[in-house]
C-alpha positions in Angstrom: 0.0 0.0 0.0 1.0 3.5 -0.9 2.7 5.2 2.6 1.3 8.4 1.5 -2.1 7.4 0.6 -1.8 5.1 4.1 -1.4 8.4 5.9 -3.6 10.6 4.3 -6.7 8.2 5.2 -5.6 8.1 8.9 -5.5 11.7 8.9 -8.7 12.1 6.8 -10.5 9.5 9.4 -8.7 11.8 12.4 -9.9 14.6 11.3 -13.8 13.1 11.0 -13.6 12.0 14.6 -12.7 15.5 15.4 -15.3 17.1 13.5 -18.2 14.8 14.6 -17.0 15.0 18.1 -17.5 18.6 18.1 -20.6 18.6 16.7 -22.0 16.2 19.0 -20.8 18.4 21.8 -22.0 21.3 20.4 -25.4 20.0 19.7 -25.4 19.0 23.6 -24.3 22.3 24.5 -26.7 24.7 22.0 -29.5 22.3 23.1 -29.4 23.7 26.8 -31.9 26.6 28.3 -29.1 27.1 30.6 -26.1 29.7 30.9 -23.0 28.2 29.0 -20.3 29.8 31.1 -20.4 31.2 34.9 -18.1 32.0 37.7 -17.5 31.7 41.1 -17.5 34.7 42.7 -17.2 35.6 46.2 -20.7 36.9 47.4 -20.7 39.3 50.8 -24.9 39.3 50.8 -25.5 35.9 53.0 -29.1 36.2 51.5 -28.1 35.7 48.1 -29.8 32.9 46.2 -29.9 31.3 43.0 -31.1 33.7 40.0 -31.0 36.5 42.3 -29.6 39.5 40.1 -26.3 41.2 41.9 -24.5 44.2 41.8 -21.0 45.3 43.1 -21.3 47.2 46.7 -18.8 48.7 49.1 -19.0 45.3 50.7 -18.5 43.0 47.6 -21.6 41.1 45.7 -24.9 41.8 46.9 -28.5 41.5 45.7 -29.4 44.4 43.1 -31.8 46.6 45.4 -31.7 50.2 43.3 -33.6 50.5 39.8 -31.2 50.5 37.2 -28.4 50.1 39.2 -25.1 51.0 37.1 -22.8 48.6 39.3 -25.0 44.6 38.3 -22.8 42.0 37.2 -25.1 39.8 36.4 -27.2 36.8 37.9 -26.7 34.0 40.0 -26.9 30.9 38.2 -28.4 27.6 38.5 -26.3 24.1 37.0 -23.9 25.9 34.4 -22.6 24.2 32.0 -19.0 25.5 32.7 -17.7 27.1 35.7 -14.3 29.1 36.3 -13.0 30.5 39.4 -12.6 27.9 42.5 -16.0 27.3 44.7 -16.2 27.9 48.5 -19.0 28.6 51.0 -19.2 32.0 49.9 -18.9 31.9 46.4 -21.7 31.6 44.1 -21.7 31.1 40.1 -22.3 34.4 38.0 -22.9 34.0 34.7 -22.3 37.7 33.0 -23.4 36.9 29.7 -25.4 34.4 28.5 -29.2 32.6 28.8 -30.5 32.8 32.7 -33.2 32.4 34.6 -34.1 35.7 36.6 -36.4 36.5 39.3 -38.6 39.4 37.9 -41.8 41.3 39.3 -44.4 43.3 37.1 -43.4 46.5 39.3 -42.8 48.2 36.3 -45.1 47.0 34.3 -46.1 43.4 32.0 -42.9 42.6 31.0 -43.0 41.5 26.7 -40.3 39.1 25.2 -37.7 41.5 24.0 -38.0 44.1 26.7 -34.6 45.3 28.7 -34.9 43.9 32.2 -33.3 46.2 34.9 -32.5 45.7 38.9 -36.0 46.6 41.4 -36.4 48.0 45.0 -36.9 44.6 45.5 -33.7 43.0 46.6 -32.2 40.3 43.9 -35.6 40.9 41.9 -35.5 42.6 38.5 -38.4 44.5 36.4 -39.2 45.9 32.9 -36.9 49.2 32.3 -38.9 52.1 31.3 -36.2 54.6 30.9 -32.8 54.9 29.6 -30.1 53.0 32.8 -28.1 50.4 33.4 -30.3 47.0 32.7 -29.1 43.1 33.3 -30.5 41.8 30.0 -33.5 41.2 27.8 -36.8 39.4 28.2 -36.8 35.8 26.5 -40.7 35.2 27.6 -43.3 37.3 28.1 -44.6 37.7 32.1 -47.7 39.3 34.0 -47.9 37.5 37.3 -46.6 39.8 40.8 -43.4 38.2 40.6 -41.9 34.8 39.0 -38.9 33.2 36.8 -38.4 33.9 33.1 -35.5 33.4 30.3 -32.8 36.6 30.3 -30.4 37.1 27.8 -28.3 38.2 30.5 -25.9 41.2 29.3 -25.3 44.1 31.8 -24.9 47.2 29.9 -26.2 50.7 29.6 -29.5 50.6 27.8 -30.9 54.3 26.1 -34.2 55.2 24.7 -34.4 55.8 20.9 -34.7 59.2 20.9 -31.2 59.2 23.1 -29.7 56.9 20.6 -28.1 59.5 18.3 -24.0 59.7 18.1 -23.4 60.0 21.6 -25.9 57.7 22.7 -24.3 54.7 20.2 -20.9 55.9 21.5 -21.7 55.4 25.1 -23.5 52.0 24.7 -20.3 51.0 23.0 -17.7 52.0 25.8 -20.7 50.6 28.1 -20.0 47.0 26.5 -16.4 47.1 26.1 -16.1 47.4 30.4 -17.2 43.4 30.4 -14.9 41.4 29.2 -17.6 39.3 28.2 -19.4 41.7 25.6 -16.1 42.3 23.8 -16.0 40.2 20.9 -19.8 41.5 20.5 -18.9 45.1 20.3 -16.0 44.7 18.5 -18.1 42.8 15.9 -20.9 46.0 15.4 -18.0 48.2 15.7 -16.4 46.2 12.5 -20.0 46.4 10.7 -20.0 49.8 11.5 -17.3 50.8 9.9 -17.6 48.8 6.8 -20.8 50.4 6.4 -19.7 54.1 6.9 -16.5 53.4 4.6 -19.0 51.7 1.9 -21.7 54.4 1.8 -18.0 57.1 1.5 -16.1 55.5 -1.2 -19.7 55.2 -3.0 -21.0 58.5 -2.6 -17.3 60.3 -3.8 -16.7 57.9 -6.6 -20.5 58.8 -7.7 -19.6 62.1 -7.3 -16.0 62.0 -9.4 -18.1 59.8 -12.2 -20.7 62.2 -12.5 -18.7 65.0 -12.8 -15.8 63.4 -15.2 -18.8 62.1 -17.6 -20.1 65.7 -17.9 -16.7 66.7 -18.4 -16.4 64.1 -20.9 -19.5 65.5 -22.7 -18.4 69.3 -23.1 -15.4 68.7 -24.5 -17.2 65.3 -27.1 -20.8 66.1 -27.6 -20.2 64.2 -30.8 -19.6 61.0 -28.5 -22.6 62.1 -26.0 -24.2 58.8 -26.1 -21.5 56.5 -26.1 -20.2 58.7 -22.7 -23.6 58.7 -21.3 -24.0 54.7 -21.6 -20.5 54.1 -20.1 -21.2 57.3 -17.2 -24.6 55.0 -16.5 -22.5 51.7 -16.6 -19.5 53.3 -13.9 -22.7 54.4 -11.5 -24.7 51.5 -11.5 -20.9 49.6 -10.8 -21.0 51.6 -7.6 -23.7 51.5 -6.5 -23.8 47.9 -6.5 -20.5 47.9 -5.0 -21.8 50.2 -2.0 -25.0 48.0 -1.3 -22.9 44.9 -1.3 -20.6 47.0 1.3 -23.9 47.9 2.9 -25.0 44.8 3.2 -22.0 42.9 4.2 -22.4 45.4 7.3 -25.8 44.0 8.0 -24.8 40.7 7.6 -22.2 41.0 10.5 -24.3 42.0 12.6 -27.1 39.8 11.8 -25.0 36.8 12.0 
């Protein structure tokens, strides 16, 4: 038998093994309704308890007890899938970004799949955010009982209204997410799509500009070869403007997926 081919079938049959065994993980992993990745964190509130949402004090971790408190970290978890940091009697798992359940109340109002979920006067206990703060996430179910569990995309971060989302607004939410390690890789990722969009929508609206005005150029000084200027000054702009809405929407794709 061939040496070569000999080895390239072991490697080919390695590298299957591989492959299947991650996606067999994965599919285990994706499957769960619970937070991927948590950690143990030292917790100074003795009353703390599992999906309690919990903010930095003076005193270390303690049960979120201010609306939209600007120091949460995130909420105590229940069976994560991974945990880092080494467990004592006074450490608890935090997961800081990630699916959760979360002890919520209607104080603020029915809470709506999709809405931002922000710390209560009820200690541990979060509610619908009404106005621009600090939030711990977003609804994953909708909720009207007095108080209860639901699914959190749990993500602390600075959350503004629309009409406060203009320039500063984006940048602020931005330097918001880039404080938790966790959220990096996120914000870096709208930040990329950002600026492929705004560098797209430049280069395209310039080069329009400099075709435009070279064609008309083109036609003073040839009105004999008007026509055959004209179809190529069409054919340049419809080149980039194609080019800008694929720029465009390679923007949208990043941050779509």
């Amino acid at each position: 038998m061939d040496p070569v081919k000999n080895t390239w079938q072991k490697e080919n049959k390695f590298i299957s093994l591989i492959f299947f065994g991650l996606f067999f993980v994965g599919g285990i992993v994706f499957a769960q309704e619970l937070p991927l990745i948590a950690r143990n964190l030292e917790i100074a509130d003795p009353e703390v308890m599992i999906r309690d949402i919990v903010s930095q004090a003076e005193e270390g971790l303690v049960r979120a007890s201010t609306p939209y408190d600007k120091n949460i970290i995130g909420v105590t978890a229940e069976d994560p899938i991974m945990v880092f940091g080494k467990e004592t009697p006074t450490t608890l798992p935090i997961i800081s970004f990630g699916e959760a359940l979360t002890k919520v109340s209607n104080v603020g109002g029915e809470i709506k799949k999709g809405d931002s979920i922000t710390s209560s006067d009820r200690p541990g206990v979060g509610q619908k955010a009404e106005q621009s703060g600090f939030v711990v996430g977003r609804a994953m179910q909708d909720f009207d009982q007095e108080e209860g569990l639901i699914l959190v995309f749990v993500q602390p971060q600075k959350m503004l209204l629309p009409s406060e989302t203009g320039f500063g607004g984006v940048l602020d939410q931005i330097l918001s997410g880039l404080r938790i390690p966790e959220t990096i890789p996120e914000v870096l990722r709208y930040i990329f799509a950002l600026l492929v969009g705004a560098v797209s929508f430049i280069i395209g609206f310039f080069s329009f500009i400099k075709a435009l005005r070279e064609g008309l150029t083109a036609v003073g000084r040839n009105p004999l070869a008007k026509g055959s200027i004209q179809a190529a000054m069409i054919l340049n702009l419809i080149g980039i403007l194609i080019l800008t809405l694929a720029g465009l929407a390679l923007a949208l794709f990043v941050i779509l997926y």
